[in-house]
C-alpha positions as CSV (number, residue, x, y, z in Angstrom):
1,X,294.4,168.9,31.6
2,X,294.7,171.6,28.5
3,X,291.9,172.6,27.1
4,X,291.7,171.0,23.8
5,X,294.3,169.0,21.8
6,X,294.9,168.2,18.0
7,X,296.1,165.0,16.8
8,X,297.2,164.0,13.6
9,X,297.1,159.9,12.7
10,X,299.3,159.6,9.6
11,X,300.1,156.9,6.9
12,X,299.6,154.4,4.8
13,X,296.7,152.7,4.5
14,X,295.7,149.3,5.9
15,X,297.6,150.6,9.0
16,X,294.3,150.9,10.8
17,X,295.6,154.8,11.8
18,X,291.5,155.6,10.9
19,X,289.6,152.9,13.6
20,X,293.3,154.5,16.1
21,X,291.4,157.7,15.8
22,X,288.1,156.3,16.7
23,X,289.7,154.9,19.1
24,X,291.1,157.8,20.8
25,X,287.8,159.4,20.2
26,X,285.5,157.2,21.6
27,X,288.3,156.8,24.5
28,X,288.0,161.1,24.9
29,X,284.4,160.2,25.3
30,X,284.8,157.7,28.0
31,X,286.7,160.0,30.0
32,X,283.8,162.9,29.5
33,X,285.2,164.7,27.2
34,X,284.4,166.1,23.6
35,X,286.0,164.6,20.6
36,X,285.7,165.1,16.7
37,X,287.1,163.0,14.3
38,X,287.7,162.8,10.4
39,X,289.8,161.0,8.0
40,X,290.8,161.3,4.5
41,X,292.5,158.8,2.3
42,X,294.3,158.8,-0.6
43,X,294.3,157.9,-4.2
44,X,294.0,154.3,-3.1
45,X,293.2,153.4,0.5
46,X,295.3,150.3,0.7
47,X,298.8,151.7,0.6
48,X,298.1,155.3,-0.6
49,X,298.4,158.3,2.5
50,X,296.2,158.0,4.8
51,X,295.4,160.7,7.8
52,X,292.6,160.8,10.7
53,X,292.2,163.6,12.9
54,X,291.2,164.0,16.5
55,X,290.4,166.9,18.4
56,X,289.6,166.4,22.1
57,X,288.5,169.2,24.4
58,X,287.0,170.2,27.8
59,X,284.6,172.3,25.6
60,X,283.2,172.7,22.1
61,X,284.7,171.9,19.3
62,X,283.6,174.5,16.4
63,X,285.5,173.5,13.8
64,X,286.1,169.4,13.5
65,X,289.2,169.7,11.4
66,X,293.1,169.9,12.9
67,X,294.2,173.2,12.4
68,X,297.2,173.1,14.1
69,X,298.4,169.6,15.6
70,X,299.6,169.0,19.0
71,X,300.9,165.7,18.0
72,X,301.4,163.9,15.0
73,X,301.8,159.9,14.9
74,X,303.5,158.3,11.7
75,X,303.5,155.2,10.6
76,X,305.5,155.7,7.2
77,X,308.3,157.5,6.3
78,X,306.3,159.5,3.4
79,X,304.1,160.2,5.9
80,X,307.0,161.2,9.0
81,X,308.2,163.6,6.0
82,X,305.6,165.2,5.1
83,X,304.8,166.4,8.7
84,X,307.8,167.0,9.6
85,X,308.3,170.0,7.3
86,X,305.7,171.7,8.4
87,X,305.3,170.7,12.5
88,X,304.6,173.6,14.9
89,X,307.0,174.9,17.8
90,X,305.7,172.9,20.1
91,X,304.2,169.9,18.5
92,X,305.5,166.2,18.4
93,X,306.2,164.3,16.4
94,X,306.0,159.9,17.1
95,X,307.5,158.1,13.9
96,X,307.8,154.7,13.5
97,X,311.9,154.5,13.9
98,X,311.7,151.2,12.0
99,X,309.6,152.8,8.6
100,X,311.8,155.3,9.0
101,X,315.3,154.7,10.3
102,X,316.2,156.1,14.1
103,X,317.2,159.6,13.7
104,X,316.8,160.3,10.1
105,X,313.5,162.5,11.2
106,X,314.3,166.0,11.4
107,X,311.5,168.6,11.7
108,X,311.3,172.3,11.1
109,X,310.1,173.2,14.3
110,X,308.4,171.0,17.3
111,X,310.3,167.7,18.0
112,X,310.1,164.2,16.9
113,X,310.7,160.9,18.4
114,X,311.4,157.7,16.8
115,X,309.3,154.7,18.5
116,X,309.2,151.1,16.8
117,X,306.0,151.0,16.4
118,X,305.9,148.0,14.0
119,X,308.2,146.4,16.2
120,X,306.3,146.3,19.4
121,X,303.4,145.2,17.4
122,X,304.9,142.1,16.5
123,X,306.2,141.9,19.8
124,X,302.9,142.0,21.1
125,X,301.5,139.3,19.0
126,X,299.8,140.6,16.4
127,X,302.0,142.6,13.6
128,X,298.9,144.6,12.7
129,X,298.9,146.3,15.8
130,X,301.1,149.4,15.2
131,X,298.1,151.6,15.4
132,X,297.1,150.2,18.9
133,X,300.8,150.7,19.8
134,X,301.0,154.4,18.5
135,X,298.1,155.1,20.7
136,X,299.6,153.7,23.7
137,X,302.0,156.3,22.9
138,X,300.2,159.0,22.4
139,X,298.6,158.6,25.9
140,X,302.1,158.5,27.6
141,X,303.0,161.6,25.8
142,X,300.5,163.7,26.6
143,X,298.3,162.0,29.2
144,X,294.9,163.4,26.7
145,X,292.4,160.6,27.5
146,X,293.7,157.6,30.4
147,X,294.8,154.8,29.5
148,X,291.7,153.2,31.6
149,X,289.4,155.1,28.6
150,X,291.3,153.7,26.1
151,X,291.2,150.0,27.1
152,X,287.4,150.3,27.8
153,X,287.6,151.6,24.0
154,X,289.2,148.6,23.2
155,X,287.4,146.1,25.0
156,X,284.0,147.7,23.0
157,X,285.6,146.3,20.1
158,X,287.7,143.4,20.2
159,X,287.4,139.9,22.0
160,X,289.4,136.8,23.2
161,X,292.8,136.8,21.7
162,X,292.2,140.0,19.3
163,X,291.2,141.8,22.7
164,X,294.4,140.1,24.3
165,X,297.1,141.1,21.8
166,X,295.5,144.9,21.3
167,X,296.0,145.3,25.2
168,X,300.0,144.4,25.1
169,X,300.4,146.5,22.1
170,X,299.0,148.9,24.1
171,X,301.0,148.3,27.5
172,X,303.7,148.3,24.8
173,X,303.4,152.0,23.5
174,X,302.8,153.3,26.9
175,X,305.8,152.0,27.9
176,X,307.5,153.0,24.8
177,X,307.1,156.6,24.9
178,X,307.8,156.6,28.7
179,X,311.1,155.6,28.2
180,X,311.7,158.4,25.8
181,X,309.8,161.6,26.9
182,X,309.1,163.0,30.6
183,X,305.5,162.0,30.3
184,X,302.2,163.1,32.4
185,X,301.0,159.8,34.8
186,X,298.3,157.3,32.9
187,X,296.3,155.1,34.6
């Protein structure tokens, strides 16, 4: 596993992108690692740009803020163009290719790749799932925290048919991404 990585949950809000970054936090902690994670909203939370940040390491983290992401999830197309100008080399970039239309996504540097996040949510049972679904991708892409960690994350917060629907939208995302990108193996 790298050392550390920087993640960059982006939005509008009422997506839930802030409890996905707890998520992948508190799924980093499951798996004995080190995570920090803030959040900022915007103007107004429901609808206005919303971002949480993750950083998860083998180490300490000095500085809890992203610096430079490794991967950027967004969930709107405001938000897929704003980070898209400015990606890194070697970032990624996951858009919801629904928000946003397949392909319309070009970035600077790094690459990006459309998933339907929305999509699979509602697939999966419960249309406010996106954020569970952009986190099943982010584990397939970069293999961070297993996808063992992030289910016991989960499970510490949803029940019964919440629980059930969160857990496809995950198997959805992880799916997802590893139909798109040569990804590292998740349990």
């Amino acid at each position: 596993m790298r050392e550390t990585w920087e993640f960059v949950l982006a939005g509008a809000g009422g997506q839930g992108l802030v409890l996905a970054g707890t998520l992948l936090g508190e799924a980093a902690l499951h798996d004995g690692l080190n995570a920090a994670q803030t959040q900022s909203y915007g103007i107004a939370a429901r609808g206005g740009l919303t971002r949480s940040e993750v950083i998860i390491s083998c180490g300490e983290i000095p500085y809890p803020h992203v610096t430079r992401p490794d991967v950027v999830v967004a969930l709107s197309e405001g938000a897929a163009r704003i980070y898209a100008a400015g990606l890194p080399a070697a970032a990624l970039l996951l858009y919801d290719s629904e928000a946003c239309g397949e392909g319309i996504i070009s970035c600077s540097g790094g690459r990006a790749v459309g998933v339907p996040f929305c999509r699979l949510a509602r697939e999966a049972g419960s249309p406010g799932a996106a954020n569970v679904v952009a986190l099943g991708a982010v584990v397939a892409a970069t293999g961070a925290v297993s996808g063992k960690a992030v289910r016991r994350a989960l499970e510490g917060r949803f029940e019964g048919d919440v629980l059930a629907a969160n857990l496809r939208a995950l198997e959805l995302g992880l799916r997802a991404v590893a139909e798109r990108l040569p990804s590292p193996a998740v349990d």
